[in-house]
DRENDRENBA-77676 format. One record per residue: residue number from 1; residue in one letter; x, y, z of N, C-alpha, C in turn. Coordinates in pm, whole numbers, plus 50000, padded with zeros to 5 digits. Each point is the difference from the previous one (the first is absolute). Layout:
N
{NUM 'A' {X Y Z} {X Y Z} {X Y Z}};
...
This chain:
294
{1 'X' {35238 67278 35535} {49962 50131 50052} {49912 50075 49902}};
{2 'X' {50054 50017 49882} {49926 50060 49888} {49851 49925 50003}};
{3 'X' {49978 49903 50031} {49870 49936 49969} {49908 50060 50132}};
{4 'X' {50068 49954 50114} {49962 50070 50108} {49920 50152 49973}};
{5 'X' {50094 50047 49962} {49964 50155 49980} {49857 49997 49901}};
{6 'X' {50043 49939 49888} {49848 49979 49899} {49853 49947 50052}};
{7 'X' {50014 49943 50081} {49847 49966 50082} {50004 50142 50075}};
{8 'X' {50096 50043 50054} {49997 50078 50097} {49917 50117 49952}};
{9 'X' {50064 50019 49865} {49889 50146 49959} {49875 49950 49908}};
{10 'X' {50031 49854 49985} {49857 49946 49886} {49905 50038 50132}};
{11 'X' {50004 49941 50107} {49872 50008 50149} {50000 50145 50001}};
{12 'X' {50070 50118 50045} {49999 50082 49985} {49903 50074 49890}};
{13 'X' {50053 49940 49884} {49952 50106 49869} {49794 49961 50014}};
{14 'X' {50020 49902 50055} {49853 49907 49999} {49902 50058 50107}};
{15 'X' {50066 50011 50076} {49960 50065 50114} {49929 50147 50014}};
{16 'X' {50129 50093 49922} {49982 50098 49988} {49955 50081 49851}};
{17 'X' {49958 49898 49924} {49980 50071 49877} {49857 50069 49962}};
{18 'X' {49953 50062 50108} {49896 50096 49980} {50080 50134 50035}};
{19 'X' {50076 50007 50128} {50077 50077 49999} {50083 50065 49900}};
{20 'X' {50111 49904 49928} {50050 50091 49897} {49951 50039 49910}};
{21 'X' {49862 49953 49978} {49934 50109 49905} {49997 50143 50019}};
{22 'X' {49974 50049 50149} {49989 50093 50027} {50072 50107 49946}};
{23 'X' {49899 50075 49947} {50080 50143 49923} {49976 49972 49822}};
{24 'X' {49959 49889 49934} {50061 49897 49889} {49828 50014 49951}};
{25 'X' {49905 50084 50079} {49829 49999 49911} {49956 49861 50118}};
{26 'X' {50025 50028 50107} {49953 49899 50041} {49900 50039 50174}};
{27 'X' {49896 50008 50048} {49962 50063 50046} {50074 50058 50169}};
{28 'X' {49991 50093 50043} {50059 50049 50115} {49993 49910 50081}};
{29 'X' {50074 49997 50151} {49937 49889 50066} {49929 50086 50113}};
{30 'X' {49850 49931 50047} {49937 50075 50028} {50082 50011 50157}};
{31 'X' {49923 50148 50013} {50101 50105 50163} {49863 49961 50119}};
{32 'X' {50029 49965 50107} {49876 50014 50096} {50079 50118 50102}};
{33 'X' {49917 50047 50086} {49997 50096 50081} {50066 49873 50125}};
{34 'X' {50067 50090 50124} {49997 49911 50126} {49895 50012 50041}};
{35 'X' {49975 49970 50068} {49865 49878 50078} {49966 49865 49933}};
{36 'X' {49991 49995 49874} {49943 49881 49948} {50049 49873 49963}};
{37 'X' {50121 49986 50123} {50048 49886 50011} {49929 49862 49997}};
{38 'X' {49977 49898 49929} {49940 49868 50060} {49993 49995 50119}};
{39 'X' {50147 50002 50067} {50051 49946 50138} {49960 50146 50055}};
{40 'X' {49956 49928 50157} {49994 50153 50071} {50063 49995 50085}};
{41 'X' {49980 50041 50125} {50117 49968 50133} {50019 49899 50127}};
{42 'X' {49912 49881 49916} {50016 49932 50083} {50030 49813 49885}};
{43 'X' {50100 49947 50051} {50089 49904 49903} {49871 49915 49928}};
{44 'X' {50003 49959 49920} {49936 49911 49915} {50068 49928 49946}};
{45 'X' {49950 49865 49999} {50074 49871 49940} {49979 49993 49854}};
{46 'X' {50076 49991 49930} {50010 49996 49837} {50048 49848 49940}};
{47 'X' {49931 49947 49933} {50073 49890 49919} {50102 50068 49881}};
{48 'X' {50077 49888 50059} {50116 50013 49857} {49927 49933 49870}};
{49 'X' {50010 50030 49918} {49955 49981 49853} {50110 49937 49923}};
{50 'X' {50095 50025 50000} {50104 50002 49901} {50097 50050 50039}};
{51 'X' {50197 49934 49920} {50042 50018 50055} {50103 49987 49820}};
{52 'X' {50068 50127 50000} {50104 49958 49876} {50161 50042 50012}};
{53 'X' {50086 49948 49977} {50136 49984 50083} {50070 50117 49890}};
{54 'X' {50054 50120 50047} {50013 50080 49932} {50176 50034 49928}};
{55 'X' {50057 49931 50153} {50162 49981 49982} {50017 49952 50096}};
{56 'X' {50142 49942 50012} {50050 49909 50110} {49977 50006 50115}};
{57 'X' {49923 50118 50040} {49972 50019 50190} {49855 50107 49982}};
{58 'X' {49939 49969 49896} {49910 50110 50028} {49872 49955 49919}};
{59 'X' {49860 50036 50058} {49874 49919 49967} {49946 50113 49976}};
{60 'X' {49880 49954 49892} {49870 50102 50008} {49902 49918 50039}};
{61 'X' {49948 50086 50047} {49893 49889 50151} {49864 50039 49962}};
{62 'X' {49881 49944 49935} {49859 50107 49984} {49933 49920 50089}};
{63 'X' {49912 50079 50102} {49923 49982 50085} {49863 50047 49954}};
{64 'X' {49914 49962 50079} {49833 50044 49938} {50003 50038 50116}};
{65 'X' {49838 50117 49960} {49942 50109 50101} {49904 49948 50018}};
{66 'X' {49936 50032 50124} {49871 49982 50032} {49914 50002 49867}};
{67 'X' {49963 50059 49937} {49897 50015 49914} {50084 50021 49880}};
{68 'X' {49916 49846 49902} {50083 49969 49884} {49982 50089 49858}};
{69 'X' {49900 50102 50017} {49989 50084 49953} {50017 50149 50001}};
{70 'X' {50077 49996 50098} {50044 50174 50042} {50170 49979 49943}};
{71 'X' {50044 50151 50027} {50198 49964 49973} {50023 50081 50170}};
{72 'X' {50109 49966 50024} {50080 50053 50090} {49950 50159 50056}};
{73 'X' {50000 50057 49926} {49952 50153 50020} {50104 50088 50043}};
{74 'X' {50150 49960 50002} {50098 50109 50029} {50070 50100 49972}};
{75 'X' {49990 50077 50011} {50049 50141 50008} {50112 49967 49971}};
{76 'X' {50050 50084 49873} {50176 50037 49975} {50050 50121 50053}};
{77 'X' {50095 50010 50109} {50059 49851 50042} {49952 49962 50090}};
{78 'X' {49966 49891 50036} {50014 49934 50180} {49997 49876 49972}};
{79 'X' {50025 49884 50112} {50018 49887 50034} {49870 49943 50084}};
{80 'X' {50065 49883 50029} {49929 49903 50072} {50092 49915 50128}};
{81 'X' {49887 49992 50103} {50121 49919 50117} {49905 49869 49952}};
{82 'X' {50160 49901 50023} {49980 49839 49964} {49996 49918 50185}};
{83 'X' {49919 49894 50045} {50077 49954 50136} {50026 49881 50021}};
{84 'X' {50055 49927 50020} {50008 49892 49993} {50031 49933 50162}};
{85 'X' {49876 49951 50077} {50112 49963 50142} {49917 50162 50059}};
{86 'X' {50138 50040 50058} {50045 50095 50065} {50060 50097 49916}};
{87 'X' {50066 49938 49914} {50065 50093 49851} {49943 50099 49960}};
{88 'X' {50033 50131 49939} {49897 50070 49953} {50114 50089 49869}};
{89 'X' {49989 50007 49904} {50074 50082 49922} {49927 50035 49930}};
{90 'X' {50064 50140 49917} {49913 50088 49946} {50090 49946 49814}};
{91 'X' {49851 50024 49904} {50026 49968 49879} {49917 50067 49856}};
{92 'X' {50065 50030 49873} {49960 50114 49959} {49986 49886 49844}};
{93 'X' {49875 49986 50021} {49934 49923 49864} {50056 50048 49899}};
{94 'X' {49988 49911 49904} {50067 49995 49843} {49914 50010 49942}};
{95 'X' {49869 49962 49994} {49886 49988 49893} {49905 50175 50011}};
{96 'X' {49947 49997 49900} {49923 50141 50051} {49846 49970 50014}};
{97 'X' {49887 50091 50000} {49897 50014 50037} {49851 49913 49869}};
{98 'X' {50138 50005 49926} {49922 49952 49853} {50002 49834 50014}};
{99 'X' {50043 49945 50136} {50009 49828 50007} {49883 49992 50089}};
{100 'X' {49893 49895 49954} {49887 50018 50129} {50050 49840 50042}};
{101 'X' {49919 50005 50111} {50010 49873 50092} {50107 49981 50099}};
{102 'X' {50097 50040 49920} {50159 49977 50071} {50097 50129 49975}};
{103 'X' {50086 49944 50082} {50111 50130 49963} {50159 49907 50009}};
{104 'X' {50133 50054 49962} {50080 49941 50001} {50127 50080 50106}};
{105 'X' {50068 49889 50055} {50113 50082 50056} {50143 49859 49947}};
{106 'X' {50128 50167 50015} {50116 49938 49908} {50092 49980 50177}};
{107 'X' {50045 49858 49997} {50043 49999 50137} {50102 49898 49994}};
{108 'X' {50126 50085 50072} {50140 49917 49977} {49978 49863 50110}};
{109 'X' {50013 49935 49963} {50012 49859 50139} {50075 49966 50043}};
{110 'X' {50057 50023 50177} {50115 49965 50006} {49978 49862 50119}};
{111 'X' {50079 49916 49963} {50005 49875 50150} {49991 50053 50148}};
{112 'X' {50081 50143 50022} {49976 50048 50142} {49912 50115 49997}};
{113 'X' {49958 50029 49871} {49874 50124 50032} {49901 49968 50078}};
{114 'X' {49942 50034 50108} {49887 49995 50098} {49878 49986 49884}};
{115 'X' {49990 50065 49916} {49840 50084 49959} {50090 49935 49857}};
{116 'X' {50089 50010 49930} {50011 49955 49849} {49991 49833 50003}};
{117 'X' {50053 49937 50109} {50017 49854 49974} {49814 49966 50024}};
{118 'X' {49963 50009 50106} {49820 50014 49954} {49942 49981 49890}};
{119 'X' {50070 50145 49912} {49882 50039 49897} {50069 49933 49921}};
{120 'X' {50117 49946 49951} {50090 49872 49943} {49923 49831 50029}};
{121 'X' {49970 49998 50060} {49963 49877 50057} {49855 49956 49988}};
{122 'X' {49898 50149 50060} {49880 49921 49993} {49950 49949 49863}};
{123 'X' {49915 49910 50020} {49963 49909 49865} {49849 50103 49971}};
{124 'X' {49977 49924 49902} {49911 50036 49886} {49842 49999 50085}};
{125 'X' {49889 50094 50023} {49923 49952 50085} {49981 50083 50131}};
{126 'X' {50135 49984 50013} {50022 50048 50170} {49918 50103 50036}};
{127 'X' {49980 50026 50128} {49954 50180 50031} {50046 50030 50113}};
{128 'X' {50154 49926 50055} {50034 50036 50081} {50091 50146 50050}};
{129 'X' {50003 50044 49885} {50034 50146 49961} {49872 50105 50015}};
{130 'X' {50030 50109 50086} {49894 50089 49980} {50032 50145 49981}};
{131 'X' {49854 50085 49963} {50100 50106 49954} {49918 50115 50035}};
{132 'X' {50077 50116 50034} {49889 50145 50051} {50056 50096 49937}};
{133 'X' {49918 50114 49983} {50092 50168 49918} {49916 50096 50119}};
{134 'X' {50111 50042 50063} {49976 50117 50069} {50037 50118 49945}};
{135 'X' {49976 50144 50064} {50054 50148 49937} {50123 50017 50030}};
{136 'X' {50030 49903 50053} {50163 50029 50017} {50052 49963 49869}};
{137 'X' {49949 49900 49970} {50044 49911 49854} {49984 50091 49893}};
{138 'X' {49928 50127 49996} {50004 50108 49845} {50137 50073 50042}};
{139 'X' {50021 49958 49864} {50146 50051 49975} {49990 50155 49930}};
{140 'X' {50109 50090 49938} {49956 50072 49915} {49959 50003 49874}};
{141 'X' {49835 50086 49989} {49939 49971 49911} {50040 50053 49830}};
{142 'X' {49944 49919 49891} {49995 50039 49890} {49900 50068 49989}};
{143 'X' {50003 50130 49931} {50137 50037 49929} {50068 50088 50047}};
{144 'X' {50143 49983 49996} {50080 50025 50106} {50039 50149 50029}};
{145 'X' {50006 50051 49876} {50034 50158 50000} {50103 50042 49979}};
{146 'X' {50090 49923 49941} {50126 50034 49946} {50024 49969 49899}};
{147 'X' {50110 50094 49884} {50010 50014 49886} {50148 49841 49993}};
{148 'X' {50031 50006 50108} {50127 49929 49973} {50024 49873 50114}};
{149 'X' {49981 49877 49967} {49985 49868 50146} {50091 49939 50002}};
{150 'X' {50068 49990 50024} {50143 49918 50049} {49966 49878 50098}};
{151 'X' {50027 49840 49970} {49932 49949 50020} {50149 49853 50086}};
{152 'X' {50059 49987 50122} {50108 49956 50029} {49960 49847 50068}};
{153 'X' {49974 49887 49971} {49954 49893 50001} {50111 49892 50035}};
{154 'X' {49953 49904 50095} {50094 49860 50051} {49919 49891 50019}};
{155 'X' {50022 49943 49902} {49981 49820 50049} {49830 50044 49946}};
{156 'X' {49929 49905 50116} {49857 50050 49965} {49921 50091 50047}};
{157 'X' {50122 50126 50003} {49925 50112 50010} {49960 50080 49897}};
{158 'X' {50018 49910 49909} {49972 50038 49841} {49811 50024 50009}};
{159 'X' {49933 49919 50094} {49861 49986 50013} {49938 50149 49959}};
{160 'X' {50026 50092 50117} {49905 50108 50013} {50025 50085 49856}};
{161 'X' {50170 49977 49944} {49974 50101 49888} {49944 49943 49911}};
{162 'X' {49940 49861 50008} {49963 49929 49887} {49879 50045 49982}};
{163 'X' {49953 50016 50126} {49829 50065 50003} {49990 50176 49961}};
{164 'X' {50105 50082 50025} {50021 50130 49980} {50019 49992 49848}};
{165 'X' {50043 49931 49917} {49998 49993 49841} {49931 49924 49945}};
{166 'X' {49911 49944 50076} {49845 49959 49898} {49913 50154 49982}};
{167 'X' {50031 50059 50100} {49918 50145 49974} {50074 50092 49941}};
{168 'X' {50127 50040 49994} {50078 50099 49950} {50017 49976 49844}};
{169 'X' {50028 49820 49956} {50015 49971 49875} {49837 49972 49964}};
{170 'X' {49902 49937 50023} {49900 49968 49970} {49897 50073 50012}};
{171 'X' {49967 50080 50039} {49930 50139 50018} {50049 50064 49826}};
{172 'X' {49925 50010 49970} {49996 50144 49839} {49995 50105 50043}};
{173 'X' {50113 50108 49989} {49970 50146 49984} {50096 50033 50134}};
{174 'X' {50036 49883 50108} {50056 50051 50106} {50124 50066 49958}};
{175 'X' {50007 50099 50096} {50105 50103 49960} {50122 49993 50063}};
{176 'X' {50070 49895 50042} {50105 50002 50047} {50097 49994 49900}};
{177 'X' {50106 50088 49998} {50100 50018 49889} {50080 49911 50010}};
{178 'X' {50088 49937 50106} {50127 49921 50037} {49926 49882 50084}};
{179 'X' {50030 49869 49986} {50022 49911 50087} {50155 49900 50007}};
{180 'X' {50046 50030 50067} {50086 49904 50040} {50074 49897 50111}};
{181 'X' {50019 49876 49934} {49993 49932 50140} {50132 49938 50002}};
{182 'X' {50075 50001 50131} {50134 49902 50033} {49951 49896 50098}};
{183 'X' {50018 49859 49886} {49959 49877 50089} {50144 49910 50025}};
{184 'X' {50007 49958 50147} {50068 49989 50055} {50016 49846 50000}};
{185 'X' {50052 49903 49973} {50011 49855 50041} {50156 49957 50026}};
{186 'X' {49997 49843 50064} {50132 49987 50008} {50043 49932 49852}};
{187 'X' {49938 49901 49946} {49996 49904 49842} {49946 50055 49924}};
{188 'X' {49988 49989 49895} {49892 50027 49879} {49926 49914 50032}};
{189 'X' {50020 49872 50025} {49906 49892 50023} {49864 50051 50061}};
{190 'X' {50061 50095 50081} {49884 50031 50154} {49917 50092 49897}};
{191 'X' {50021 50073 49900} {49922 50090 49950} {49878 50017 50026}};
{192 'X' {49905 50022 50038} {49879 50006 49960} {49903 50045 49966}};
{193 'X' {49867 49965 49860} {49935 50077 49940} {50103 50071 49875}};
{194 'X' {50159 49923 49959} {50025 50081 49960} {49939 50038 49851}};
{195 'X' {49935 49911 49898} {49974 49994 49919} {49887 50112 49974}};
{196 'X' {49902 50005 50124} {49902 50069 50014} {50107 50170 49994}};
{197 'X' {50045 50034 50064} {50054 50124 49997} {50090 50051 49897}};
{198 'X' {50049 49893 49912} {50059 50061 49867} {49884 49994 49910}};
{199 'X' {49895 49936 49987} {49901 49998 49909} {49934 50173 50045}};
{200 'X' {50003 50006 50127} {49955 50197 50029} {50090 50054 49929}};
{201 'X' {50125 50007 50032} {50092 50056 49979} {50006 50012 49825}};
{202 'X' {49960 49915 49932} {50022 49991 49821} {49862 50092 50036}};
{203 'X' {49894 49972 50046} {49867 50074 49962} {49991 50168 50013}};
{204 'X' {50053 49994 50084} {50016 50181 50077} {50095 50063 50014}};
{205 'X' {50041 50087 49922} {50167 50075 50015} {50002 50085 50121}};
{206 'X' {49903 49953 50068} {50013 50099 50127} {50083 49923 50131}};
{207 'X' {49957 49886 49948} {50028 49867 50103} {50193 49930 49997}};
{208 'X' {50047 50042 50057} {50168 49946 49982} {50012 49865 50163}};
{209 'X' {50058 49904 49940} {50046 49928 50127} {50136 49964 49980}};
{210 'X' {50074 50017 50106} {50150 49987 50033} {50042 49822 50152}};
{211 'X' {50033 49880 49903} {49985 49950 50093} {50142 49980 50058}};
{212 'X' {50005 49983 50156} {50163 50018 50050} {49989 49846 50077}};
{213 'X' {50111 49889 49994} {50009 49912 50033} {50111 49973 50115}};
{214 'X' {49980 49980 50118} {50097 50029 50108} {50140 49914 49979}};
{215 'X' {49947 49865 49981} {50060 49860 49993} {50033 49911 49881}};
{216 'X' {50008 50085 49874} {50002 49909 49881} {50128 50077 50000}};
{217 'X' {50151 49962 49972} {50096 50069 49915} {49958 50030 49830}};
{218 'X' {50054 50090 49974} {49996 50021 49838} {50042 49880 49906}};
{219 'X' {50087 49919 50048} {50082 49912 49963} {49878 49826 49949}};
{220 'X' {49968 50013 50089} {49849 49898 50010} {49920 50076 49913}};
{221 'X' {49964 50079 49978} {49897 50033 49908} {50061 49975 49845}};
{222 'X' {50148 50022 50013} {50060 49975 49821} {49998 49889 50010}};
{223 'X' {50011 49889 50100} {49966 49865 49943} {49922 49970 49995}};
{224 'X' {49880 50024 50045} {49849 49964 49968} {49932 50124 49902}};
{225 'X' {50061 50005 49926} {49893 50137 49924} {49886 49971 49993}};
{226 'X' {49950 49897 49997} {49817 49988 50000} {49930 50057 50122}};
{227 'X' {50078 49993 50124} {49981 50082 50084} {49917 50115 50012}};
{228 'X' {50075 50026 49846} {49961 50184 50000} {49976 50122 50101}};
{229 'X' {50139 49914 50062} {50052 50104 50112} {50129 50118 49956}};
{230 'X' {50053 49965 49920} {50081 50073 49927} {49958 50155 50000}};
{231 'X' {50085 50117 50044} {49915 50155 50004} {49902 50025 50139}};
{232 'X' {49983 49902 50077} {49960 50030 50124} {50104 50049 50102}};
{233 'X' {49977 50096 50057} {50085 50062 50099} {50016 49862 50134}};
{234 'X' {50171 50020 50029} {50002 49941 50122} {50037 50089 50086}};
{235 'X' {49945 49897 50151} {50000 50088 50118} {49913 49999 50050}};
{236 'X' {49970 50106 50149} {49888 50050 50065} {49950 50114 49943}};
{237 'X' {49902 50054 50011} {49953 50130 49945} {50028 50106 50088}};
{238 'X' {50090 50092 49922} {50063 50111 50053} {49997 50116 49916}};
{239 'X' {50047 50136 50094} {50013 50104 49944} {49997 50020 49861}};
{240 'X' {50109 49949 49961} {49995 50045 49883} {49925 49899 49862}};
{241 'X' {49974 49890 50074} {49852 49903 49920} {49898 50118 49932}};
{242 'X' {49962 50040 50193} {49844 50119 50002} {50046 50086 49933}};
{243 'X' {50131 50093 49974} {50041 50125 49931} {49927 49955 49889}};
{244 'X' {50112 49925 49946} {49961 49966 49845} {49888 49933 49883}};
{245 'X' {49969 49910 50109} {49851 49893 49965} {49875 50078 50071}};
{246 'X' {49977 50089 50039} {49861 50077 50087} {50035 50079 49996}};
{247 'X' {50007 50073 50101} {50043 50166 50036} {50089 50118 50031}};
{248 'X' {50074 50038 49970} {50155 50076 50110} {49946 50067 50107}};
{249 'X' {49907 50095 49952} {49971 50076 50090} {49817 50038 50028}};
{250 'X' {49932 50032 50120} {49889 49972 50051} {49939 50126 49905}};
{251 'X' {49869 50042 49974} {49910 50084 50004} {49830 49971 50036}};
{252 'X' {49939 50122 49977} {49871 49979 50057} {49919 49916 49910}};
{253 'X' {50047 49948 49872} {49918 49917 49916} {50042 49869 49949}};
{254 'X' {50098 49963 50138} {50089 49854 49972} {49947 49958 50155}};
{255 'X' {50002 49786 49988} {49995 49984 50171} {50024 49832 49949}};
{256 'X' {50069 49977 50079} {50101 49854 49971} {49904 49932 50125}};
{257 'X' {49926 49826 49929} {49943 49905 50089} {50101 49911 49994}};
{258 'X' {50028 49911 50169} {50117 49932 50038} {49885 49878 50044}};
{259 'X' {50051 49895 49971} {49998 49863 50044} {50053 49898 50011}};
{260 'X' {50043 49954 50067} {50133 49924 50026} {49999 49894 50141}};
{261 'X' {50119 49934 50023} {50039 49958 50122} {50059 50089 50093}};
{262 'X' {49985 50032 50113} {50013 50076 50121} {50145 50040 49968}};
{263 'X' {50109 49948 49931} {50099 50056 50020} {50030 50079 49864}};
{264 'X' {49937 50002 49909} {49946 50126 49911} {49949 50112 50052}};
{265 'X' {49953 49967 50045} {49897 50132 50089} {50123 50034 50052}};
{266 'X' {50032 49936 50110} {50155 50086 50083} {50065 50098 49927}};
{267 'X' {50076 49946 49911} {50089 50008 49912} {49984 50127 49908}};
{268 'X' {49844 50004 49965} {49970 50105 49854} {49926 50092 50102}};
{269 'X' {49906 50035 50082} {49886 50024 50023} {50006 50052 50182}};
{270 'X' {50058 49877 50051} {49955 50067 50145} {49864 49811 50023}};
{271 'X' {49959 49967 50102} {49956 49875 50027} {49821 50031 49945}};
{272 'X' {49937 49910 49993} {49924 50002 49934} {49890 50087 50033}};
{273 'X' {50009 49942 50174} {49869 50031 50044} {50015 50142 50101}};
{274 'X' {50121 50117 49951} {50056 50110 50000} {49948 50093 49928}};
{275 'X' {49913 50153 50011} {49966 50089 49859} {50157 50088 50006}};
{276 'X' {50064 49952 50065} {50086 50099 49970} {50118 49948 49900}};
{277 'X' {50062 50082 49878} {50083 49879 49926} {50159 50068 50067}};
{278 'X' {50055 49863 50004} {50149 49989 50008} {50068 49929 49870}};
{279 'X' {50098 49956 50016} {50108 49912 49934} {50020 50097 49872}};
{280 'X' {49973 49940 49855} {50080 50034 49900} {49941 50147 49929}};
{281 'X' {49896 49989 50059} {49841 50104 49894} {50077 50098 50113}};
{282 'X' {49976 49977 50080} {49987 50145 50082} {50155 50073 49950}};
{283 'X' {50107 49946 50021} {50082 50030 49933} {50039 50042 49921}};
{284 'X' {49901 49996 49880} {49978 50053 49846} {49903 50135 50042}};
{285 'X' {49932 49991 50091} {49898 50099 50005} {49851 50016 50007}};
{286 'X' {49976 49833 49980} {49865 49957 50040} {49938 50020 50172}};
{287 'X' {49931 50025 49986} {49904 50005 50097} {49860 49943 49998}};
{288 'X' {49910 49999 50107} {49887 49925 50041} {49885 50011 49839}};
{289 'X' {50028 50150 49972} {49902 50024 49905} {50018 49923 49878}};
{290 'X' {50145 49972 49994} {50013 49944 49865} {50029 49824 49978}};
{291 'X' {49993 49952 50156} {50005 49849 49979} {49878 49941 50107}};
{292 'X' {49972 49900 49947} {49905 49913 50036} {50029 49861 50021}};
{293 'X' {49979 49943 50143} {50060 49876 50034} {49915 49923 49970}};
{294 'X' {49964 49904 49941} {49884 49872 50003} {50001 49937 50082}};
């Protein structure tokens, strides 16, 4: 397992090591405006380029753009729809604007995923994957306008905040006082990017991550201490997680981004594709102004 884990963040660290420079004298990553997506609104076939196995169920996939000399051109935040077939899912790149030719996406693979076993599967070459960015796809923009971001993450919904802290940490001079994020998995195993987010986290005292593991007992982590699961919260992310690790209570210069599996959303938030919040926030006192669904 321990070895497992060591490729897991060597690909990782390899992958991403322009990123953790960020903040470290290393240049911003450049911001584009929306509109200047590669992809426009109608699907385009992309070759896969490359493909590096990141942990036991999860790939980084780099595809090339039309033109091997442009980058992506996306706006922080927004995504991209992937289609495969009939398939169509929406996906929030890992790489930033500073990669030309290609761009990368971090994508769990599952045997019955419609759209993950696909992007798991196709070979090297392929272009049977295609891809479009509509205005639906701009998310909310950087920079965000709050002194304080609370940041509540599941599985690989770790994506969009990954792209929200290339600009918050990698940007010089940005003024956000607090970032903090509760990432949600069931293993440590499943972690992901974690190496990348404690290397922020040592870089920026602004930056705190709290990771909560649904499915590991405490007990498993003292026998595997290499793990270095030891001090991770177990459980689902709850009330008093968000009290203590993010926020207690709402104001006009705090606003918590959620990404997760649908029954996160239920649970904390109210359903995804809802502006109105329910479940745990609203409860505390959150409202529309102060959370943001991805």
């Amino acid at each position: 397992m321990a070895a497992k884990i060591g490729r897991a963040c060597s690909s990782s660290r390899r992958v991403f090591s322009s990123l953790v420079d960020a903040g470290a004298g290393a240049p911003p990553p450049p911001l584009a405006p929306p509109g200047q997506c590669a992809f426009g609104e109608g699907f385009t076939p992309a070759p896969l380029l490359a493909r590096a196995q990141v942990n036991h169920d999860s790939q980084l996939l780099t595809f090339g753009l039309p033109a091997a000399s442009s980058s992506l051109g996306l706006s922080t935040c927004a995504c991209i729809l992937a289609q495969s077939g009939d398939v169509v899912r929406p996906y929030t790149p890992v790489s930033t604007n500073a990669q030309q030719g290609s761009f990368d996406l971090l994508v769990k693979c599952y045997a019955d995923g419609a759209m993950s076993k696909a992007l798991g599967e196709v070979p090297i070459g392929d272009t049977s994957i295609a891809f479009k960015h509509i205005d639906v796809n701009v998310k909310l923009q950087y920079p965000f306008g709050k002194k304080r971001i609370g940041m509540i993450a599941g599985g690989s919904g770790i994506t969009p905040m990954l792209q929200a802290l290339q600009a918050l940490i990698g940007i010089h001079g940005d003024s956000t006082e607090e970032i903090r994020l509760l990432f949600g998995n069931k293993l440590s195993e499943d972690i992901l990017c974690r190496d990348l987010l404690e290397a922020w986290a040592a870089r920026d005292d602004r930056f705190t991550v709290t990771h909560v593991l649904s499915e590991e007992a405490e007990e498993e982590a003292e026998e595997e201490a290499e793990e270095g699961a030891r001090g991770m919260l177990r459980g689902f992310i709850d009330r008093e997680m968000i009290r203590q690790h993010l926020f207690a209570t709402p104001d006009d210069d705090t606003i918590l981004f959620l990404c997760g599996p649908p029954p996160m959303y239920d649970a904390l938030c109210g359903p995804r594709g809802e502006p109105e919040v329910g479940g745990v926030l609203a409860r505390m006192g959150f409202g529309e102004s102060h959370v943001y669904k991805f």
